[in-house]
N, CA, C and O of each residue as an XYZ file, in Angstrom:
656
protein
N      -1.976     -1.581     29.825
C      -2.624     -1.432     28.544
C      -3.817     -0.499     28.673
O      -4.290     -0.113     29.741
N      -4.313     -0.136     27.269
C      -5.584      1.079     27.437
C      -6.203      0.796     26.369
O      -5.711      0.273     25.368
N      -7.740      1.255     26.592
C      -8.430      0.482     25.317
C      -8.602      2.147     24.154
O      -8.655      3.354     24.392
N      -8.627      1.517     23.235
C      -8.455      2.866     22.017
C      -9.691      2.205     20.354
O      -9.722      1.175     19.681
N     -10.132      2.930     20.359
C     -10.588      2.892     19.146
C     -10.156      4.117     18.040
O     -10.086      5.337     18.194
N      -9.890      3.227     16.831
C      -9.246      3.777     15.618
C     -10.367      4.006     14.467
O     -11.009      2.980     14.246
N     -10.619      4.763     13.942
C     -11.135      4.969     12.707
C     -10.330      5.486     11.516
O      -9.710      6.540     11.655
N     -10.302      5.023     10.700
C      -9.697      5.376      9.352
C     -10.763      5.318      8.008
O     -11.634      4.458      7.881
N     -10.542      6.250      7.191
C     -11.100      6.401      6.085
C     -10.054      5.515      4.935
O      -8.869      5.750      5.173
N     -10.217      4.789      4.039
C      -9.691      4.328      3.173
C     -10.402      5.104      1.534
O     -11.602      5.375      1.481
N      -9.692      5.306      0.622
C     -10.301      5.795     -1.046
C     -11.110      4.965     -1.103
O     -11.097      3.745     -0.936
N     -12.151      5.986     -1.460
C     -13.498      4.917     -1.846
C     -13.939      4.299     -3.006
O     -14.940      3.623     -3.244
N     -12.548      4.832     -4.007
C     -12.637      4.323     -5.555
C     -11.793      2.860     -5.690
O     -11.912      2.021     -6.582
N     -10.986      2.836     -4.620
C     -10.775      1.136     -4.480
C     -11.237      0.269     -4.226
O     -11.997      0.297     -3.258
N     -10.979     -1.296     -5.144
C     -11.384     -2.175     -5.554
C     -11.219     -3.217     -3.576
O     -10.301     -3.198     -2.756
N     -12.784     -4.058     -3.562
C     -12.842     -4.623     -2.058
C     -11.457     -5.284     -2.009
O     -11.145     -5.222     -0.819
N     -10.419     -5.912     -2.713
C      -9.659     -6.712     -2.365
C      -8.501     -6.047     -1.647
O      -7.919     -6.541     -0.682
N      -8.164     -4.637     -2.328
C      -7.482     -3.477     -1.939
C      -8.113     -3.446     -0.523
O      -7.642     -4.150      0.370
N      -9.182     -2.628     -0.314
C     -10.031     -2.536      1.561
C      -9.769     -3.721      2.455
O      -9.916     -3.472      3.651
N      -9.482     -4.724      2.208
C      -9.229     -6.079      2.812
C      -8.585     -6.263      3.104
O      -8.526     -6.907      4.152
N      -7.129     -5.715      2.196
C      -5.701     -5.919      2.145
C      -4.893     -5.259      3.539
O      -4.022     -5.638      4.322
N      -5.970     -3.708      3.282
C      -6.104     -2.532      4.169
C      -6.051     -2.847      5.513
O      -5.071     -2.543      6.194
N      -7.186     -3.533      6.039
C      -8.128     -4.540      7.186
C      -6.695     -4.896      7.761
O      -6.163     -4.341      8.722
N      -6.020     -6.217      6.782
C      -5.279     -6.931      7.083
C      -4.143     -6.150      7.929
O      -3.784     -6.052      9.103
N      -3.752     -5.603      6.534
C      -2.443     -4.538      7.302
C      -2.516     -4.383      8.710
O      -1.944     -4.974      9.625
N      -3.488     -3.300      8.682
C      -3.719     -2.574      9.984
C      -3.866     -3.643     11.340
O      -3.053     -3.459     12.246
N      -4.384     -4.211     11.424
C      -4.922     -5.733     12.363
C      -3.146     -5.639     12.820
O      -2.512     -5.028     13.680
N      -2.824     -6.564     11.770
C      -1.350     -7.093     12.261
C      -0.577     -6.160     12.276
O       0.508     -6.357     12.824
N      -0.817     -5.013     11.770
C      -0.067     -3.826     12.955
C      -0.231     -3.501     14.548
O       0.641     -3.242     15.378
N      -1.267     -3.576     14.651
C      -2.288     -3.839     16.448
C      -1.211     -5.043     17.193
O      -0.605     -5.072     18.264
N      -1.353     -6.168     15.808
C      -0.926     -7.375     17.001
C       0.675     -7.427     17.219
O       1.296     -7.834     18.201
N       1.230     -6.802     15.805
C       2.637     -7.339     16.121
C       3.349     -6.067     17.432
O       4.184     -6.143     18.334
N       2.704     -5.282     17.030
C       3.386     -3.672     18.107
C       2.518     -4.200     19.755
O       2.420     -3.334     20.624
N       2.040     -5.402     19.990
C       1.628     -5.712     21.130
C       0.501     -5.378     21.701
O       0.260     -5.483     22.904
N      -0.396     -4.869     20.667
C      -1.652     -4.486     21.034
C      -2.760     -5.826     20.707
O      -2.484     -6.628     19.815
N      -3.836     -5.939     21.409
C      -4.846     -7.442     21.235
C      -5.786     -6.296     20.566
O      -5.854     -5.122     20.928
N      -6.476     -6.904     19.529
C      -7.701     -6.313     18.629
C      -8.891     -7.235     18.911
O      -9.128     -8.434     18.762
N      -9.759     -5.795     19.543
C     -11.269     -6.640     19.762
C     -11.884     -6.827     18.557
O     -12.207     -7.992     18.323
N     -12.156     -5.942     17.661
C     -12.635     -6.243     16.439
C     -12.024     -5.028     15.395
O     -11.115     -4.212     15.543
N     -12.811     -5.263     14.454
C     -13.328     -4.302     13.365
C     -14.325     -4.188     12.943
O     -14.948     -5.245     12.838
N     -14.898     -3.156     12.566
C     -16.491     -2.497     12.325
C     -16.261     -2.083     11.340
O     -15.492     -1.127     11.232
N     -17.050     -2.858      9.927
C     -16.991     -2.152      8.406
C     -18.361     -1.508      8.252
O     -19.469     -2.045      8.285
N     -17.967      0.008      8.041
C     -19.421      0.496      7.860
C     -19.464      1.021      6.635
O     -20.232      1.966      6.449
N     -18.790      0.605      5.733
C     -18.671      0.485      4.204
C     -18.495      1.849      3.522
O     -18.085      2.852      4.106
N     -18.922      1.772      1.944
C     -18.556      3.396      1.548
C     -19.638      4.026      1.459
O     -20.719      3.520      1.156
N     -19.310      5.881      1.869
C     -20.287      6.760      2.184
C     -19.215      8.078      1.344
O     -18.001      8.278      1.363
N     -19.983      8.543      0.888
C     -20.239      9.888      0.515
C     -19.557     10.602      1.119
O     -20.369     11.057      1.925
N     -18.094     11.321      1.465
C     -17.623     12.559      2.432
C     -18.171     13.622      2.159
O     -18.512     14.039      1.053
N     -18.340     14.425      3.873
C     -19.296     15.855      3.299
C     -18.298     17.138      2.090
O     -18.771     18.156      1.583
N     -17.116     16.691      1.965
C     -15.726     17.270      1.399
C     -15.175     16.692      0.804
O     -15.207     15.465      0.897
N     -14.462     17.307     -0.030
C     -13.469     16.758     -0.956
C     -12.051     16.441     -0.150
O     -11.362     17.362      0.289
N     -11.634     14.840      0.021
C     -10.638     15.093      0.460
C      -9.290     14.241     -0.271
O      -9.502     13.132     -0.762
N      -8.080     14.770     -0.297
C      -7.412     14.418     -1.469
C      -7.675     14.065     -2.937
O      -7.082     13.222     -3.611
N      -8.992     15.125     -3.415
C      -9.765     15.009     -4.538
C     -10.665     13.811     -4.651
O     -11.061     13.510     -5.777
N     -11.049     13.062     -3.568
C     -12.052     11.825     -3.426
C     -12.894     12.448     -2.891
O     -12.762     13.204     -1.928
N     -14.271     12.063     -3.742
C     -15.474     12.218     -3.005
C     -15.988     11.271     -1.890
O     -16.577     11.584     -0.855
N     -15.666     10.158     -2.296
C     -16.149      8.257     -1.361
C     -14.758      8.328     -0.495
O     -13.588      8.700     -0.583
N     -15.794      7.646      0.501
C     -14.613      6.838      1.231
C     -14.943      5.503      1.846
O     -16.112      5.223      2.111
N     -14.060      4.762      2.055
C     -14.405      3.244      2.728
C     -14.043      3.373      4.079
O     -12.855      3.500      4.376
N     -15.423      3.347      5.413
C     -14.979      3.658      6.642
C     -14.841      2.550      7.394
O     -15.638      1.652      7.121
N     -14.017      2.327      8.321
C     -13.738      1.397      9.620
C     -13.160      1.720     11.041
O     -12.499      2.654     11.494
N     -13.773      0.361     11.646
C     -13.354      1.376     12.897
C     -12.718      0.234     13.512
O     -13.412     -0.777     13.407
N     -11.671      0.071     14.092
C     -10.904     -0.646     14.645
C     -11.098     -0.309     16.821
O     -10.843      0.654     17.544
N     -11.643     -1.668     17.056
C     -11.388     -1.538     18.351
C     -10.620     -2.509     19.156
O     -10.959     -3.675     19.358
N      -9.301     -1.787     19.705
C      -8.069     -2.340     20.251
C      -7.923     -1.884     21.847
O      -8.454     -0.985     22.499
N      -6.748     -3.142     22.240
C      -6.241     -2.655     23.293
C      -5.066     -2.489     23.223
O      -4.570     -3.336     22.480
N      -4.138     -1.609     23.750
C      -2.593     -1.841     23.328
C      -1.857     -0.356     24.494
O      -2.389      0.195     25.457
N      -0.615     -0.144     23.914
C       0.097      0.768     25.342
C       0.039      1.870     23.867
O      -0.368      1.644     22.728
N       0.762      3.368     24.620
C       0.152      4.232     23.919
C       1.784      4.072     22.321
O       1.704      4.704     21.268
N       2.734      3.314     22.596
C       3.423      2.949     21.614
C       2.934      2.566     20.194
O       3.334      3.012     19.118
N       1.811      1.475     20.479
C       0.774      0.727     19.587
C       0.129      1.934     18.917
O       0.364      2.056     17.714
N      -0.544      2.725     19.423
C      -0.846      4.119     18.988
C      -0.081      4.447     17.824
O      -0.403      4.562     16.642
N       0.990      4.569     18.423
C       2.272      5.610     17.629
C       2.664      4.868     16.624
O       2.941      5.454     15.578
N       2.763      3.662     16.676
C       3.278      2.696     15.406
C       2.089      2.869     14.177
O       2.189      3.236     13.006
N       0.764      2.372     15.111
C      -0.179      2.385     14.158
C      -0.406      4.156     13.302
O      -0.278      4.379     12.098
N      -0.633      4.801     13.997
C      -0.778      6.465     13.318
C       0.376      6.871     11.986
O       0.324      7.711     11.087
N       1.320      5.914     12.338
C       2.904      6.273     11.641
C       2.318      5.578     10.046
O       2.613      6.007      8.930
N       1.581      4.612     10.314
C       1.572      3.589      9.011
C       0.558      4.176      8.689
O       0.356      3.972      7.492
N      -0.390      4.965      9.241
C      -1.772      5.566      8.942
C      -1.010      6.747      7.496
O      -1.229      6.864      6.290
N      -0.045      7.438      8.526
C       0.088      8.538      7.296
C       1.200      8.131      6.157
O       1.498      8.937      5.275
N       1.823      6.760      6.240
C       2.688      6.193      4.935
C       1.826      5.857      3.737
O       1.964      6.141      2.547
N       0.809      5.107      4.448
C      -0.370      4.418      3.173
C      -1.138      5.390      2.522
O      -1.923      6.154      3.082
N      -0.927      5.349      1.500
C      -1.794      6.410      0.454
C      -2.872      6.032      0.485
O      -3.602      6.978      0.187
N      -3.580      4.928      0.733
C      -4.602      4.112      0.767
C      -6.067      5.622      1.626
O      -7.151      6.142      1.361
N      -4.965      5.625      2.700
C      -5.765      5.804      3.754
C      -6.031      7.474      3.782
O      -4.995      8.133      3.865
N      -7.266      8.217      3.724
C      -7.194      9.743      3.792
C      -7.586     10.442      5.097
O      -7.387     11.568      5.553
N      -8.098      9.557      5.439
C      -7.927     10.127      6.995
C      -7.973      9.166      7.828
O      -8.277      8.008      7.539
N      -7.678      9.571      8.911
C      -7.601      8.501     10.345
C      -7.902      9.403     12.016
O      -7.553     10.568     12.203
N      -8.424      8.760     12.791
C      -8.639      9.221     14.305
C      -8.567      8.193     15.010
O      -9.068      7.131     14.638
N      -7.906      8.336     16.197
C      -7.455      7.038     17.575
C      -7.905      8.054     18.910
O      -7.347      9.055     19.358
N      -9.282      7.272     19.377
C      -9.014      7.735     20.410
C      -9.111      7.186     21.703
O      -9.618      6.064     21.702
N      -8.743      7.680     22.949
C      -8.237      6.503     24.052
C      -9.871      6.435     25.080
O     -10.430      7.371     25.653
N     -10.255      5.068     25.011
C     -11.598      4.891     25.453
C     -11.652      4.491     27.284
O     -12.684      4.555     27.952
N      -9.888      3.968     27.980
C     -10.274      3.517     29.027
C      -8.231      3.784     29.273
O      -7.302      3.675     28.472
N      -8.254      3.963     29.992
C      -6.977      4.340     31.079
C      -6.111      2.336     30.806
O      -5.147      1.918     30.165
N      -7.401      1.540     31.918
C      -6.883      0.539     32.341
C      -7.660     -0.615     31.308
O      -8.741     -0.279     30.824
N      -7.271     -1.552     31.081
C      -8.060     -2.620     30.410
C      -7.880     -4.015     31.509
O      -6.842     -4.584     31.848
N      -9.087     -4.257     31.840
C      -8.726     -5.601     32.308
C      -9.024     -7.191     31.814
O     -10.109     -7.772     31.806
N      -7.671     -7.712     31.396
C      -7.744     -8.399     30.116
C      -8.435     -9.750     30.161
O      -8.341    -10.301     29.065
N      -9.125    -10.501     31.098
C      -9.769    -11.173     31.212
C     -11.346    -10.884     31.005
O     -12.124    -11.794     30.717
N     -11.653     -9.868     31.136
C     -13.301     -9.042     30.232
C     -12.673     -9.042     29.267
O     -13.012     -9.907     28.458
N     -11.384     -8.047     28.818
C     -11.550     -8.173     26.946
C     -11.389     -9.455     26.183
O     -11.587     -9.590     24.976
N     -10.985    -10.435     27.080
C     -10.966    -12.068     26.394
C     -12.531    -12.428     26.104
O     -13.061    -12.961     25.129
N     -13.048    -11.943     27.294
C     -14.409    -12.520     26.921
C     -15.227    -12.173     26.268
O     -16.218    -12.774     25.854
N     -14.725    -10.687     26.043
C     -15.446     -9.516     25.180
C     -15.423    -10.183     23.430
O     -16.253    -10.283     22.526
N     -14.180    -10.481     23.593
C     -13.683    -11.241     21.782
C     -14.147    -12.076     21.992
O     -15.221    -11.681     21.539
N     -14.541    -13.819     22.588
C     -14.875    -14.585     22.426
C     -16.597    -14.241     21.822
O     -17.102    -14.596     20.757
N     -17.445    -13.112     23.393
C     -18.563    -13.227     22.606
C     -18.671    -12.531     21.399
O     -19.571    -12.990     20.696
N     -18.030    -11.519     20.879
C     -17.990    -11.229     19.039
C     -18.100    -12.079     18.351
O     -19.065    -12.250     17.607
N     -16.800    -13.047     18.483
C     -16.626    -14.043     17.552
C     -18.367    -14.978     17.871
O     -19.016    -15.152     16.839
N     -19.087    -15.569     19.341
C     -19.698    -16.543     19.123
C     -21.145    -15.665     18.445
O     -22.095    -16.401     18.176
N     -21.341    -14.063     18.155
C     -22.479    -13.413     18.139
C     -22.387    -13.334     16.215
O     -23.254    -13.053     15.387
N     -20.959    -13.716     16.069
C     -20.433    -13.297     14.350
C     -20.958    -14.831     13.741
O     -21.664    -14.854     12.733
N     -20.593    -15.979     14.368
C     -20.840    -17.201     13.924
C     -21.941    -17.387     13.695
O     -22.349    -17.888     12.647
N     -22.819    -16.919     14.878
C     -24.421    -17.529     14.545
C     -24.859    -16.573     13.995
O     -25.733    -17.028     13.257
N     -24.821    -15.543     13.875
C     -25.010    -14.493     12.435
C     -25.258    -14.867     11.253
O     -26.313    -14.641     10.662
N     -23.745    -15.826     10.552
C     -23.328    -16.102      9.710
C     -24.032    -17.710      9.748
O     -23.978    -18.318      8.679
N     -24.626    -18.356     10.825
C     -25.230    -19.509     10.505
C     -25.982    -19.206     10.343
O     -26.322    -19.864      9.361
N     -27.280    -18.109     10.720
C     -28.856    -17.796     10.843
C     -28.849    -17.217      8.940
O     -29.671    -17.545      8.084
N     -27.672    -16.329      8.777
C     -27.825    -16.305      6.896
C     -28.003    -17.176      5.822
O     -28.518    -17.084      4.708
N     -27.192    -18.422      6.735
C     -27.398    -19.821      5.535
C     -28.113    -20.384      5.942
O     -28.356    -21.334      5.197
N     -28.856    -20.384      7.045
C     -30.273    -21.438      7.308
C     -31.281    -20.318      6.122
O     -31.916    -20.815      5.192
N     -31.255    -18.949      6.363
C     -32.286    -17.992      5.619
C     -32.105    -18.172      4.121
O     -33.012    -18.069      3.295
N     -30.714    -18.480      3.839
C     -30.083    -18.910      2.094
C     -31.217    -20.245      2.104
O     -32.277    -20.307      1.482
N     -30.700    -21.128      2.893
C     -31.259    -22.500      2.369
C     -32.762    -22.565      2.574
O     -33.327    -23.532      2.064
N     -33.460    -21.727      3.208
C     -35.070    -21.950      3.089
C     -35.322    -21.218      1.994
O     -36.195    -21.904      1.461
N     -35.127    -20.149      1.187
C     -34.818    -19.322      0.635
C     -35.089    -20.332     -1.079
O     -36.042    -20.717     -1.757
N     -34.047    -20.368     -1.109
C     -33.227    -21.734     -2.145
C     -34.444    -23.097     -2.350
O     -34.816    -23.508     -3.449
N     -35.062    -23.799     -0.584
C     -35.593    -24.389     -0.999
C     -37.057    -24.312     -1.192
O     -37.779    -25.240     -1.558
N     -37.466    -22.927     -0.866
C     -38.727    -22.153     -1.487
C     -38.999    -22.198     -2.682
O     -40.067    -22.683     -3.054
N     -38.083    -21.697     -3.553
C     -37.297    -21.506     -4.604
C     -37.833    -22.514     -5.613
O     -38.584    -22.295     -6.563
N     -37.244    -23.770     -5.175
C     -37.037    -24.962     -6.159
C     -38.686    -25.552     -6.123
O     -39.270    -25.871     -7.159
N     -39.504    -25.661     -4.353
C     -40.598    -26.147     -4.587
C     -41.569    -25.172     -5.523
O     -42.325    -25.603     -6.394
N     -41.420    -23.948     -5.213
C     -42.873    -23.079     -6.069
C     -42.725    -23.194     -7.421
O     -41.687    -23.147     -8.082
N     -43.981    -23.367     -7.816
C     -43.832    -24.081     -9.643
C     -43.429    -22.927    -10.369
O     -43.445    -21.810     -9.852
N     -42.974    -23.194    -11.848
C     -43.130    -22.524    -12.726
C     -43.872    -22.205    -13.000
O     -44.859    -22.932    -12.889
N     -44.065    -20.540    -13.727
C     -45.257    -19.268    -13.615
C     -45.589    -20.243    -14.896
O     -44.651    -21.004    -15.133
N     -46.694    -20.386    -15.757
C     -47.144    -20.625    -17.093
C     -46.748    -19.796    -18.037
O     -47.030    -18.669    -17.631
N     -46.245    -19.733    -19.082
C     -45.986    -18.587    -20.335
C     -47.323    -18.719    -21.139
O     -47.823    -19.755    -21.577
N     -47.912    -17.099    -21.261
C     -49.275    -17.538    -22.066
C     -49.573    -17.319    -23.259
O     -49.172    -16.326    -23.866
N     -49.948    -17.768    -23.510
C     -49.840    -18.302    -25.280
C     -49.666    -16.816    -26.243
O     -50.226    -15.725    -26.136
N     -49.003    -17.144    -26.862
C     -48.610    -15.530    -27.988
C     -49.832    -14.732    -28.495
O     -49.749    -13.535    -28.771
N     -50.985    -15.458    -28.604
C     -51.985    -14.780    -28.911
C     -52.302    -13.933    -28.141
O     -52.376    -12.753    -28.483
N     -52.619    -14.448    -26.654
C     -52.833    -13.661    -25.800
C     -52.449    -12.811    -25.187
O     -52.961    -11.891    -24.548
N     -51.121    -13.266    -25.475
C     -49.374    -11.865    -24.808
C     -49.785    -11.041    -25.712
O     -49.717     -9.975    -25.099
N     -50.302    -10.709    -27.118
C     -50.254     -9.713    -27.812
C     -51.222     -8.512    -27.832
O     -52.341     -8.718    -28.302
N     -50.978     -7.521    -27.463
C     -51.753     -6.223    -27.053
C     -52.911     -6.274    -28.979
O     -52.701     -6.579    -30.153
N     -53.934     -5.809    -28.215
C     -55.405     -5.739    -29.314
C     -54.934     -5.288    -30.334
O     -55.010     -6.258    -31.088
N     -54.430     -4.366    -30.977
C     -53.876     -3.001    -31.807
C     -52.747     -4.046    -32.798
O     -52.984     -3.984    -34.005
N     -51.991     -4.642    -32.534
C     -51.372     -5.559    -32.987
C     -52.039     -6.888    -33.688
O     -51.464     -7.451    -34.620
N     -53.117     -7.280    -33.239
C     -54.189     -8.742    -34.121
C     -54.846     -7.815    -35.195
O     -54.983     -8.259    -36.336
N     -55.105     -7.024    -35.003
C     -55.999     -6.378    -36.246
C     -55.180     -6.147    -36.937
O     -54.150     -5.777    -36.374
N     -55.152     -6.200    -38.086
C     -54.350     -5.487    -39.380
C     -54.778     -4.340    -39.658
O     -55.995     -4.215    -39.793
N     -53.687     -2.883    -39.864
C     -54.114     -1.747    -39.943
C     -54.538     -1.523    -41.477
O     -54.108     -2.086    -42.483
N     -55.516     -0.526    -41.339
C     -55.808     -0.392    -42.847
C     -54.894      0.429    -43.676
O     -54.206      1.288    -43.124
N     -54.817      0.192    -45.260
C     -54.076      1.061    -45.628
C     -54.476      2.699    -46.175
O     -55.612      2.951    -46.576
N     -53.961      3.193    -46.153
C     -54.320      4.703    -46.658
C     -53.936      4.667    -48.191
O     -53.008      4.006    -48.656
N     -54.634      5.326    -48.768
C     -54.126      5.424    -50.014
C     -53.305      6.735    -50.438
O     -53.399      7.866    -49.962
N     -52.500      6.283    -51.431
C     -51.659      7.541    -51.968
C     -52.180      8.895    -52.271
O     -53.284      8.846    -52.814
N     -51.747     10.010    -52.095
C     -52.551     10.786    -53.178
C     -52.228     11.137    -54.235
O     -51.076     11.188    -54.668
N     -53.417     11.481    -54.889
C     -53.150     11.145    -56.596
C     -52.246     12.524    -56.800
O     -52.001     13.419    -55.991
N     -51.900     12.382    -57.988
C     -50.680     13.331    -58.444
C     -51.301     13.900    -59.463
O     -51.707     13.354    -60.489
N     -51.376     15.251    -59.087
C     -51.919     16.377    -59.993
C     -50.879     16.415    -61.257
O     -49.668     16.215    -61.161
N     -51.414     16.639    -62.160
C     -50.544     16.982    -63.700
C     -50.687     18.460    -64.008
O     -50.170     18.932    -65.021
């Protein structure tokens, strides 16, 4: 096996469930053609310096796998079927992979992704219960909300008289 990282551009005028769908695809293309996937890296949508297939946006990711150079070829094949996708690059990062580091390599992702995702909801819930203790601001009384120019009553002007 050899380690490879993939980048693909996805249309950046599609809806997240579409980009997800995308994710999915591609993944279980890695796994079923016999390649193990260390991760994926969403570095979301950006601006292309070019117009490409008349899209200005694109949705970027980067897929990092291990697999034989077949996995390659399967994956690149589905790269250029999906309309989804406007561009794509694979390139080969290591000859040999030795698969007991990349086990451990995924485990620590996954344990560095979890407490990530726990340290956000401890920050939600202090957040939240900040929130609920700090009082309500006072609303101040209408008289006082009302700018000076407004309490005075303007005077009236009078008409002018009409010449005969």
């Amino acid at each position: 096996m050899r380690r490879y990282e993939s980048v693909w551009v996805v249309q950046g005028d599609l809806p997240d469930e579409e980009v997800k769908s995308a994710i999915d695809k591609f993944s279980r293309i890695i796994s079923t053609a016999g390649g193990t996937l260390v991760g994926v890296d969403d570095w979301g949508r950006r601006k292309l310096a070019y117009k490409i297939k008349g899209t200005t946006r694109g949705y970027y990711l980067l897929a990092d796998f291990a697999g034989t150079p077949a996995t390659v070829k399967e994956l690149e094949r589905n790269y250029r079927i999906d309309d989804r996708i406007i561009r794509y690059h694979t390139v080969k990062k290591a000859d040999k992979v030795n698969l007991e580091a990349l086990q451990a390599e995924i485990e620590a992702r996954a344990q560095a992704a979890s407490a990530k995702e726990a340290e956000a909801a401890r920050a939600a819930a202090a957040a939240a219960a900040a929130a609920a203790a700090a009082p309500a601001p006072e609303a101040p009384p209408e008289e006082a909300a009302a700018p000076p120019e407004a309490a005075v009553p303007a005077e009236e002007t009078p008409a002018p008289a009409k010449e005969e």
